[in-house]
mmCIF file of the C-alpha atoms, coordinates in Angstrom:
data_MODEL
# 
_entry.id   MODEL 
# 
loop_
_atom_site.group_PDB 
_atom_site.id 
_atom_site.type_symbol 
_atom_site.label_atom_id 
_atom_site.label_alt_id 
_atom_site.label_comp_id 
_atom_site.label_asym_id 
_atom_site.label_entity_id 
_atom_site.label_seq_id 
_atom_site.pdbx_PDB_ins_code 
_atom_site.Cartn_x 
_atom_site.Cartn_y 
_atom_site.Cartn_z 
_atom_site.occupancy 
_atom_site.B_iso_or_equiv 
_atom_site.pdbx_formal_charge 
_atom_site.auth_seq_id 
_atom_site.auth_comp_id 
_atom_site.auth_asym_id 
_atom_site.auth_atom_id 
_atom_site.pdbx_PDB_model_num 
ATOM 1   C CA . UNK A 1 1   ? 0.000   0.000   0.000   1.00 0.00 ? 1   UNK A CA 1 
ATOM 2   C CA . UNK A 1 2   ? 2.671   2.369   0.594   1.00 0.00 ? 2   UNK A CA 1 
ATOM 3   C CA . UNK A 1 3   ? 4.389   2.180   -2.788  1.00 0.00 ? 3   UNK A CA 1 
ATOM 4   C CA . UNK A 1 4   ? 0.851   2.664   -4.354  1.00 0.00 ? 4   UNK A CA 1 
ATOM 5   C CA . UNK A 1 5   ? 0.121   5.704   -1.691  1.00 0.00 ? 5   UNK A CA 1 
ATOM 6   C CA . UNK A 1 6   ? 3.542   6.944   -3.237  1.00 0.00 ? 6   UNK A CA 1 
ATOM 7   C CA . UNK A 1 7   ? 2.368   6.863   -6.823  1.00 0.00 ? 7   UNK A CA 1 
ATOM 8   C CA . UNK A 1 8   ? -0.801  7.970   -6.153  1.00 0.00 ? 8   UNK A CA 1 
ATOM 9   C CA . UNK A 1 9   ? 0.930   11.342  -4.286  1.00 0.00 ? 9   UNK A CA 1 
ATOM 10  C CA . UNK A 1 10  ? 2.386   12.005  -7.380  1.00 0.00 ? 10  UNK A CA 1 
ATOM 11  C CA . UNK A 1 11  ? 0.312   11.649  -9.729  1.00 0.00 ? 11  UNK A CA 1 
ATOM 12  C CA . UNK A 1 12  ? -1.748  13.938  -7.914  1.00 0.00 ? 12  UNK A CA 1 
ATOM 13  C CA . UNK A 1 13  ? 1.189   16.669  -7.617  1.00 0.00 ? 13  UNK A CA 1 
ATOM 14  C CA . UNK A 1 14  ? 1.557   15.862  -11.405 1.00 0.00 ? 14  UNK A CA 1 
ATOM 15  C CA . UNK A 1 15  ? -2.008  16.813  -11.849 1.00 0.00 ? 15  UNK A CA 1 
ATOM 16  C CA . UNK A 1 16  ? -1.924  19.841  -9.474  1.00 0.00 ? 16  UNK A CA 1 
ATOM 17  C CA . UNK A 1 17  ? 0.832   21.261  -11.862 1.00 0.00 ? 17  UNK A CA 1 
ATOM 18  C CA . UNK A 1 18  ? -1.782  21.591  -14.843 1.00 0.00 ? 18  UNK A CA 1 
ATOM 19  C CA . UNK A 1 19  ? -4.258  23.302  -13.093 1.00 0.00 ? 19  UNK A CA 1 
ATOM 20  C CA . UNK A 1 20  ? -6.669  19.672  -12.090 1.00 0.00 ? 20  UNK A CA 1 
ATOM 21  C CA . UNK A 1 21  ? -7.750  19.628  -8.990  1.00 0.00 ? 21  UNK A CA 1 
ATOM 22  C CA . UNK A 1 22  ? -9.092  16.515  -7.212  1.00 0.00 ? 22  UNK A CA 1 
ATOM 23  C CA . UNK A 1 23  ? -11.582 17.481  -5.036  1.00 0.00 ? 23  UNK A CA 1 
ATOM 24  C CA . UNK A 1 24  ? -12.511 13.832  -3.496  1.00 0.00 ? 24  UNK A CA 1 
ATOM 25  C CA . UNK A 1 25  ? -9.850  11.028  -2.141  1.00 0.00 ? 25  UNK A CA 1 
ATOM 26  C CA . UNK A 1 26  ? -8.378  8.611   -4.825  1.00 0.00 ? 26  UNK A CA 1 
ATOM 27  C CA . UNK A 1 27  ? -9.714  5.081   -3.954  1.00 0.00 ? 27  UNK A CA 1 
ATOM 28  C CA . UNK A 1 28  ? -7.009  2.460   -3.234  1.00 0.00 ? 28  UNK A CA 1 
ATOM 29  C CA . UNK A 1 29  ? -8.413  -0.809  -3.656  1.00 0.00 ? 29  UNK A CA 1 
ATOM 30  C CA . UNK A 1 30  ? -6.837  -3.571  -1.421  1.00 0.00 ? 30  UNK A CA 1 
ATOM 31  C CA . UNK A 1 31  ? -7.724  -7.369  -1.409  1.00 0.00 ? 31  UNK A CA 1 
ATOM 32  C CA . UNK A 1 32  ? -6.259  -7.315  2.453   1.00 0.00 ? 32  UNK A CA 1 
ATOM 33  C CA . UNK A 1 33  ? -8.289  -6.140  5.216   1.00 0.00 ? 33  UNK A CA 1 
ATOM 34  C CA . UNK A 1 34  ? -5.850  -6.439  7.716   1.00 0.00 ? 34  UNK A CA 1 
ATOM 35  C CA . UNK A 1 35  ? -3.653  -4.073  5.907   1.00 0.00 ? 35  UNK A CA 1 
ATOM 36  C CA . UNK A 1 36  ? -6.478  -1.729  5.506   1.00 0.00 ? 36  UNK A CA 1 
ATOM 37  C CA . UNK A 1 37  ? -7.407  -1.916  9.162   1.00 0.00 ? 37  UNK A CA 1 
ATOM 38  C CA . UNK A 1 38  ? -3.351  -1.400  10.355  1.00 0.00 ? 38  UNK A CA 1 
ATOM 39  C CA . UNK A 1 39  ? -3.459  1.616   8.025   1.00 0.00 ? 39  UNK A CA 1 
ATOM 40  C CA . UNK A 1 40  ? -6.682  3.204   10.057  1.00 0.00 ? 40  UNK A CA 1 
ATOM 41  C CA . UNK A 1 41  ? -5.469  2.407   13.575  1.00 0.00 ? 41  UNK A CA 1 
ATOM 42  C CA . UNK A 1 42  ? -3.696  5.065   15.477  1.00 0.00 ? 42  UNK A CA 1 
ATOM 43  C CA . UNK A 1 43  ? -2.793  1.808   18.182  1.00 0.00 ? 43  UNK A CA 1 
ATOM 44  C CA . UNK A 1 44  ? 0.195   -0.253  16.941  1.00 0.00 ? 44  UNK A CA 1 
ATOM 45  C CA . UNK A 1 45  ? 1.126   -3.401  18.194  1.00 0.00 ? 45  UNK A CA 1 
ATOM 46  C CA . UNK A 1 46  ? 3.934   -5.529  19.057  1.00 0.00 ? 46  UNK A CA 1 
ATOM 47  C CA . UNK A 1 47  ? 3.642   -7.534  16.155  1.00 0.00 ? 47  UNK A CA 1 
ATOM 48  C CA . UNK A 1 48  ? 3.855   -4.740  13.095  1.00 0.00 ? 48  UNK A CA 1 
ATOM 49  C CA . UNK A 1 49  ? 7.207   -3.084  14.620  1.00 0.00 ? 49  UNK A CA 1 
ATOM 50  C CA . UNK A 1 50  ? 8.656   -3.890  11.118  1.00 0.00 ? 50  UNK A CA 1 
ATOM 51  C CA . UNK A 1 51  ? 6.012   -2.314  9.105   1.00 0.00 ? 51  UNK A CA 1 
ATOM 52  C CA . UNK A 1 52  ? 5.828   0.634   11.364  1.00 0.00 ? 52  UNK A CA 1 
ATOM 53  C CA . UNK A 1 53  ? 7.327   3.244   9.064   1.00 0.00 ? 53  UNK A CA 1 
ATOM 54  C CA . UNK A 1 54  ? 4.733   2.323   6.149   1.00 0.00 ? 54  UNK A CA 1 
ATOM 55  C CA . UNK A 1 55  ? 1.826   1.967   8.380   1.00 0.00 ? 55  UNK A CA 1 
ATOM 56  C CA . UNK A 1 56  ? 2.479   5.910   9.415   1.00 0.00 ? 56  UNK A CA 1 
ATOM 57  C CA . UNK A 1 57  ? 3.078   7.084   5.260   1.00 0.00 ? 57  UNK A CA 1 
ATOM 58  C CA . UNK A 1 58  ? -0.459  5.282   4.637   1.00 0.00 ? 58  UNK A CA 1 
ATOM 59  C CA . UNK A 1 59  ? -1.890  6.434   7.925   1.00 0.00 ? 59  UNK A CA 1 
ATOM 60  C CA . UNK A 1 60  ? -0.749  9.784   7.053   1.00 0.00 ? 60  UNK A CA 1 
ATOM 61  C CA . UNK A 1 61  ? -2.325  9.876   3.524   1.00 0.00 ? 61  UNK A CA 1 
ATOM 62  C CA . UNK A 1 62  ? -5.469  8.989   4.868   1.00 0.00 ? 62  UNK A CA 1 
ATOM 63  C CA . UNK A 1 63  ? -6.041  11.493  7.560   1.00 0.00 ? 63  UNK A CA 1 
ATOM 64  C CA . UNK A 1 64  ? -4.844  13.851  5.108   1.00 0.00 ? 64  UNK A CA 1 
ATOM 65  C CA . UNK A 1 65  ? -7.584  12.752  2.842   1.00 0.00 ? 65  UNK A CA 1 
ATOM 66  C CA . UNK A 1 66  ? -5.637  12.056  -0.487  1.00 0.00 ? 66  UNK A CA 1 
ATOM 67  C CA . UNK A 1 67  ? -6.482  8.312   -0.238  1.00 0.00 ? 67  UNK A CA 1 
ATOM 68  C CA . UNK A 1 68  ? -9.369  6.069   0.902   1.00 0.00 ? 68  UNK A CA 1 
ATOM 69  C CA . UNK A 1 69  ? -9.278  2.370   0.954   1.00 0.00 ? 69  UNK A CA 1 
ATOM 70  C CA . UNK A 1 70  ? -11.392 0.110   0.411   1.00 0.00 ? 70  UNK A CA 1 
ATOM 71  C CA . UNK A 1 71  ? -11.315 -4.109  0.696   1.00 0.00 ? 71  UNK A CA 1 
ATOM 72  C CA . UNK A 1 72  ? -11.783 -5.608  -2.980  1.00 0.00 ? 72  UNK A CA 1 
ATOM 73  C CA . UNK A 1 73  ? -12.261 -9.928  -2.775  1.00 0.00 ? 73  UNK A CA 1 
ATOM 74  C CA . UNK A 1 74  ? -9.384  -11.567 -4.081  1.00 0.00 ? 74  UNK A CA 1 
ATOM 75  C CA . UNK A 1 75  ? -11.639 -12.789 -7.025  1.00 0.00 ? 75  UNK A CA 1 
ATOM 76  C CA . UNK A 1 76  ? -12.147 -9.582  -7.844  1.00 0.00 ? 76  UNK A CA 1 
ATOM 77  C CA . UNK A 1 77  ? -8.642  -7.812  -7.713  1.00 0.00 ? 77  UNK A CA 1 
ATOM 78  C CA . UNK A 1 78  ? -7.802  -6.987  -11.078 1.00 0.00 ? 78  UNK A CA 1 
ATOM 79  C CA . UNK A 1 79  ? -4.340  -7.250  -10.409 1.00 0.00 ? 79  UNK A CA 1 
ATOM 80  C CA . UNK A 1 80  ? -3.724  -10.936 -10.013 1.00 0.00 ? 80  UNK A CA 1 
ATOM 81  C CA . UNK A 1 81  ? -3.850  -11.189 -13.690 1.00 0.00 ? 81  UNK A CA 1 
ATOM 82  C CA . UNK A 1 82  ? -0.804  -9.048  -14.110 1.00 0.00 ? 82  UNK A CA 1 
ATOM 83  C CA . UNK A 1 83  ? 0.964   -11.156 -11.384 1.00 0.00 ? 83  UNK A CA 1 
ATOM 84  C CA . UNK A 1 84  ? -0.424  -14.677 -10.356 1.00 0.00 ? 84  UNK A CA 1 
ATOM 85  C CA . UNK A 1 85  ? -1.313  -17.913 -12.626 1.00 0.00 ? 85  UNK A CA 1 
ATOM 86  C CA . UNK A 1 86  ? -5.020  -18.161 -13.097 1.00 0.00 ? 86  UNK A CA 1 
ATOM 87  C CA . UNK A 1 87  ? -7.250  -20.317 -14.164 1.00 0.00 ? 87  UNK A CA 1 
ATOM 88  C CA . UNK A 1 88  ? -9.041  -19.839 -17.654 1.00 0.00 ? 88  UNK A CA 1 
ATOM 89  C CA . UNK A 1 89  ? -12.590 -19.211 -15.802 1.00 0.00 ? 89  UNK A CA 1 
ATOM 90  C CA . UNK A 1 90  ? -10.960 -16.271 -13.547 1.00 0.00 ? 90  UNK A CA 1 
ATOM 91  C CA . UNK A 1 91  ? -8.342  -15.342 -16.206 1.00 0.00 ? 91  UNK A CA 1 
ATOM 92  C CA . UNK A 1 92  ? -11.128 -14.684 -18.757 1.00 0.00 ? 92  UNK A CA 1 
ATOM 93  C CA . UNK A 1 93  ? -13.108 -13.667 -16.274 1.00 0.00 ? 93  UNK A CA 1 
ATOM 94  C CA . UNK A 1 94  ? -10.900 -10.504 -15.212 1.00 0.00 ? 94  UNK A CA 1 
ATOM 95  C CA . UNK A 1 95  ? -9.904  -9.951  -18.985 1.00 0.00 ? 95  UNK A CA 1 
ATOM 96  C CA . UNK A 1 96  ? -13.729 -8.682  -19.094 1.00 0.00 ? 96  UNK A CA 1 
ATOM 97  C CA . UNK A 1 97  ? -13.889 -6.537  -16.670 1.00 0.00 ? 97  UNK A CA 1 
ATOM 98  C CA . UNK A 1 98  ? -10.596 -4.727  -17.710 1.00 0.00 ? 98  UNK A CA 1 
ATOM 99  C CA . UNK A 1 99  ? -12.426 -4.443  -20.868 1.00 0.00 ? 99  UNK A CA 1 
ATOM 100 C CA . UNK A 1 100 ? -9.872  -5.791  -23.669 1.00 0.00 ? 100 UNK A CA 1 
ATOM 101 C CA . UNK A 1 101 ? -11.062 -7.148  -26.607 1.00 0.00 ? 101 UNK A CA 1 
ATOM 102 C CA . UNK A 1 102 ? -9.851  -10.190 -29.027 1.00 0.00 ? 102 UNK A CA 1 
ATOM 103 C CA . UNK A 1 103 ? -9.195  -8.437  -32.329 1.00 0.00 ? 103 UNK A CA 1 
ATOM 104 C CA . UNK A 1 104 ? -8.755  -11.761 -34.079 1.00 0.00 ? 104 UNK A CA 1 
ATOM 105 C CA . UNK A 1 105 ? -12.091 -13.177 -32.617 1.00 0.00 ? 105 UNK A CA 1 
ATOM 106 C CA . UNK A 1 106 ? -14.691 -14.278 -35.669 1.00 0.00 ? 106 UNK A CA 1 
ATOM 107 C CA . UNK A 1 107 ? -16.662 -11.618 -36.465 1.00 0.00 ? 107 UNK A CA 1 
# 
């Protein structure tokens, strides 16, 4: 989330710099809701000492309102089929809703 919270800081800067203004928070979509919930709680605990630093840079961009996340089901994450092997069902499946088309399909 934080390297996406990073992108998603810049493009907005990027944006600001010809004159667009975004006047709501960008959605980050995330298929974990454990990350999401870290992110939104002020308490840490002893188990996310490692992830401390990144918890506070997504904390940070929330309060500040440039991001709000939401939990997408892992069947539903467009992502995985950009980085995991799918099956053809959820393969084809996702290649829908991304919206791409088979130019050589039979007319």
């Amino acid at each position: 989330m934080a390297a996406v919270v990073c992108e998603l800081k810049w493009l907005k800067g990027l944006l600001a710099s010809l004159d667009v203004v975004l006047p709501s928070p960008m959605h980050l979509f995330c298929d974990s809701q454990s990350a999401i919930q870290l992110a939104q709680n002020p308490v840490f605990h002893e188990r996310t000492k490692h992830i401390e630093i990144d918890c506070h840079f997504v904390r940070d961009a929330i309060t500040e309102g440039i991001i709000k996340p939401f939990h997408v089901s892992t069947g539903e994450q467009l992502a995985d089929i950009f980085t995991k092997p799918l099956g053809v069902r959820q393969f084809h499946y996702l290649l829908r809703k991304l919206g791409t088309l088979d130019l050589h399909a039979p007319v």
